[in-house]
N, C-alpha and C positions, 0 to 999 in steps of 0.2 A: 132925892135928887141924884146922890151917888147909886143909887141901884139902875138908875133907869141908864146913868153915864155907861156902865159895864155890861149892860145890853146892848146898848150901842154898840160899843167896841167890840163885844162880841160878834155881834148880826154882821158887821162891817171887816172881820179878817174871816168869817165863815164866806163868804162873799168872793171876796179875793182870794182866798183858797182856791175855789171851784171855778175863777174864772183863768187862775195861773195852769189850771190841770187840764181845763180846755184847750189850751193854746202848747200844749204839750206834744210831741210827736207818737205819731201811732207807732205801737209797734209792729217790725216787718214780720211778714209770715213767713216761716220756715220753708227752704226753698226746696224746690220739686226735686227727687228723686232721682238720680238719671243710673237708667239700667243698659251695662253696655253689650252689644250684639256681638254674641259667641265669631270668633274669628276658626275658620275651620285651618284642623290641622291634618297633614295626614300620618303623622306618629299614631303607633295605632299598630294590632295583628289584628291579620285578614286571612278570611279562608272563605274559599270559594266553587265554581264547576266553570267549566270549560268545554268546547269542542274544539278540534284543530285535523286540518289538512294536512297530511304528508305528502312530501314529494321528492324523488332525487332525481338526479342528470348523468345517468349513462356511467354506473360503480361498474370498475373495472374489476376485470378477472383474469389473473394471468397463469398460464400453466405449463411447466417445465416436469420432463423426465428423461431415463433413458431406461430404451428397453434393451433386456436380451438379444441376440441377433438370428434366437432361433425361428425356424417357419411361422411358426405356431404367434407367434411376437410380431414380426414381418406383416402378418396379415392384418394386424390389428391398425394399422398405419399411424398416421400423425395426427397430435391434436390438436386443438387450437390454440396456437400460445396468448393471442390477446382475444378476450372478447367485453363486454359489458351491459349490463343490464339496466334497465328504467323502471324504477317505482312512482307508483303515486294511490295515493286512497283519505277518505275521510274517519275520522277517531271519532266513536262514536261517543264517547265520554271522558273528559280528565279532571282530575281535581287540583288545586292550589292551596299556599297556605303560605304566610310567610309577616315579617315585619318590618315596617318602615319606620324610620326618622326625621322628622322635619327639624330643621334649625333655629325656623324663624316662620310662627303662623303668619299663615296667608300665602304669600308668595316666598318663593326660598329654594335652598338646596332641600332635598330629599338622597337618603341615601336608606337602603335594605335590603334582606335576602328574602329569596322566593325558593319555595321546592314544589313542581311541579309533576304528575307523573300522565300519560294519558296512553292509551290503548289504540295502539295503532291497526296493527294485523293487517300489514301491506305483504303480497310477498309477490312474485314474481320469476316465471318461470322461461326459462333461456335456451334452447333447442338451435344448436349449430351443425352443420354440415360442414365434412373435411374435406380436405381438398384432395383427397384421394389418397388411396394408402402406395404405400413403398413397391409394391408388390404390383401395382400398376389396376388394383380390382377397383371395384365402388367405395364411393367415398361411405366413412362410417360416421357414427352420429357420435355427437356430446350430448349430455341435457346437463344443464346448471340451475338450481334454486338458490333463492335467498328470500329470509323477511323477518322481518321489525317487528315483533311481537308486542312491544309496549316501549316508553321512551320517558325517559324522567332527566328531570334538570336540576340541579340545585344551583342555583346561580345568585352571584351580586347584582345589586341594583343603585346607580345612580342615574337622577338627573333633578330636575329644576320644577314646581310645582307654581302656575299660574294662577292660584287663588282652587278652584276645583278641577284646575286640570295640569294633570302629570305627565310632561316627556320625560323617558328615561333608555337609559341602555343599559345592557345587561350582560354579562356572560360567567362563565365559571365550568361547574362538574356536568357531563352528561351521561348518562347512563342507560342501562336494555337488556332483553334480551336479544340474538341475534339466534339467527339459522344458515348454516351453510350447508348445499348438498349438492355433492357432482357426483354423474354417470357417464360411465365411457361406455358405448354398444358397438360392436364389431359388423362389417359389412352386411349382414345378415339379420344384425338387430337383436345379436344375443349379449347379455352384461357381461361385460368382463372385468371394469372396475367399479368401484367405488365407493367413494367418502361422504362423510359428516361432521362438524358441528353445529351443535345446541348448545350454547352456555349464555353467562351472563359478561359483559363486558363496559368496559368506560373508557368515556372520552371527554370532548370538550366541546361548549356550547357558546354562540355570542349570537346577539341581536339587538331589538328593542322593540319599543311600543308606545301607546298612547295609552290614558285610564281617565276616566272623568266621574267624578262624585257628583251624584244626582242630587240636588238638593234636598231637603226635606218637605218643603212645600208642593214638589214635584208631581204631577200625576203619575207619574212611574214607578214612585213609589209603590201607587196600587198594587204592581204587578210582581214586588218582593216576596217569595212563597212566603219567606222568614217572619215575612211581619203577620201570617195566619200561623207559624205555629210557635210561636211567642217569643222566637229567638230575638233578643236582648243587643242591638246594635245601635252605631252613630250612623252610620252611612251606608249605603248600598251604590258599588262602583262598577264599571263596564270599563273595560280593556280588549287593547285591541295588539296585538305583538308578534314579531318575525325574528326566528332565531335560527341561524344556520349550525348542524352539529356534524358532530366527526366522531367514530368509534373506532375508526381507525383499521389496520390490514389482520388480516387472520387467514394464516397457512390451515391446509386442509389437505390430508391424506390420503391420495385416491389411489388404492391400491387394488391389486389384483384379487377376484375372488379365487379362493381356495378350488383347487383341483381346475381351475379354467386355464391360467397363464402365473405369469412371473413379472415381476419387476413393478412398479408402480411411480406414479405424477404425486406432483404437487402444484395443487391449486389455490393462488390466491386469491382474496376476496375482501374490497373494500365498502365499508359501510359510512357512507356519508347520506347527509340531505339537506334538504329543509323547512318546516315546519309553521304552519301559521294559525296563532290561537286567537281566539278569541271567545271571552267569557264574563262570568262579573263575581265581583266580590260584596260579603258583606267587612264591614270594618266595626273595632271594636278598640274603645278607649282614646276619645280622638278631641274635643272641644277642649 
């Protein structure tokens, strides 16, 4: 009789066990993953290619001497104290490089430097007639050169970045080659003077521009050479920028050639313009 009592009571908390573990709550499943979406930055070095437009408005050229008062001097008559010339041409190639800072991904201050160089080969050639010599004969000739062999900047950069698009301004060092060459020809068309410089020289540069980061999803992506020959980027960017430069006045020695005459001018010459690039960057170290 007690064996069958302790079955009982067994069969009947086996019982209640399984119906207290029914009524149990499930456990939660461990909750989803959440993976959050790269916010683009443009901290980051960039280097890139470029074309860009030159242009100037009317570099003056001024030119003072005195001559002798012999015949031979006399005949040569007056130059032209002011004149000025106009360039303009397209740079067949420039390159860029440089690095930016963002503050604050996504939208934010951006600030960095750029050094830009591009090949200009503008020159432009200046042929004046005088207004008649001393001596009362035909007027005689000037001719003036000048040209921009190549133009480089090394400039700051600030401005404000809209999520993948950057306004910024820019300015800082400019730098070049220049060429200056004047001729003086006497009533008759024979040389009688003239100067040259060729060197390198510096000045100063300011502008700005626009730059916008292609997405990655992008079809235009396609069209990044970098991405066929396995260069290693975050982003591929297009700019657009106007920077106006100055290298400023350079005296030039136009003297007399040997055995012709005596005495000689000085001719100045200014190298201003302004430039307008545009190109694209790949960017590098940036999410």
């Amino acid at each position: 009789m007690m064996k069958k009592f302790l079955l009982a009571t067994a069969a009947t908390a086996l019982v209640s066990t399984a119906a207290v573990a029914a009524d149990l709550p499930r456990r939660a499943a461990p909750p989803p993953v959440f993976t959050p979406v790269p916010v683009f930055t443009w901290t980051g070095f960039y280097a890139g290619l470029e074309s860009a437009y030159t242009f100037t408005d009317r570099e003056r050229i001024t030119t003072v001497g005195v001559l002798p008062g012999n015949a031979a001097n006399v005949a040569l008559g007056r130059r032209p104290a002011v004149t000025s010339t106009t360039q303009d041409g397209f740079a067949n190639i420039g390159g860029t490089a440089g690095y930016n800072y963002q503050f604050t991904p996504g939208s934010g201050i951006v600030v960095g430097i750029a050094n830009s160089i591009d090949w200009t080969d503008i020159t432009k050639n200046r042929v004046v007639l005088g207004t008649g010599n001393v001596a009362g004969g035909p007027p005689n000739l000037s001719q003036f050169r000048q040209s921009l062999d190549w133009l480089g900047t090394l400039t700051g950069r600030a401005g404000y970045a809209f999520d993948r698009v950057l306004v910024y301004g820019m300015g800082g060092l400019a730098y070049g080659n220049v060429f200056h060459d004047a001729n003086f020809y006497t009533p008759g068309g024979a040389l009688q003077f003239a100067g040259r410089y060729d060197d390198f020289k510096t000045g100063f540069a300011y502008g700005g521009g626009i730059e916008f980061a292609i997405p990655t999803d992008s079809f235009l992506n396609n069209f990044a050479v970098g991405k066929y020959l396995g260069i290693k980027y975050d982003a591929v960017t297009i700019k657009a920028e106007y920077l106006h430069y100055d290298l400023g006045s350079q005296s030039v020695l136009v003297a007399a050639l040997p055995g012709v005459g005596n005495g000689s001018y000085i001719s100045r010459f200014r190298t201003e313009g302004s430039i307008v690039r545009a190109g694209f960057n790949y960017k590098f170290g940036g999410f």
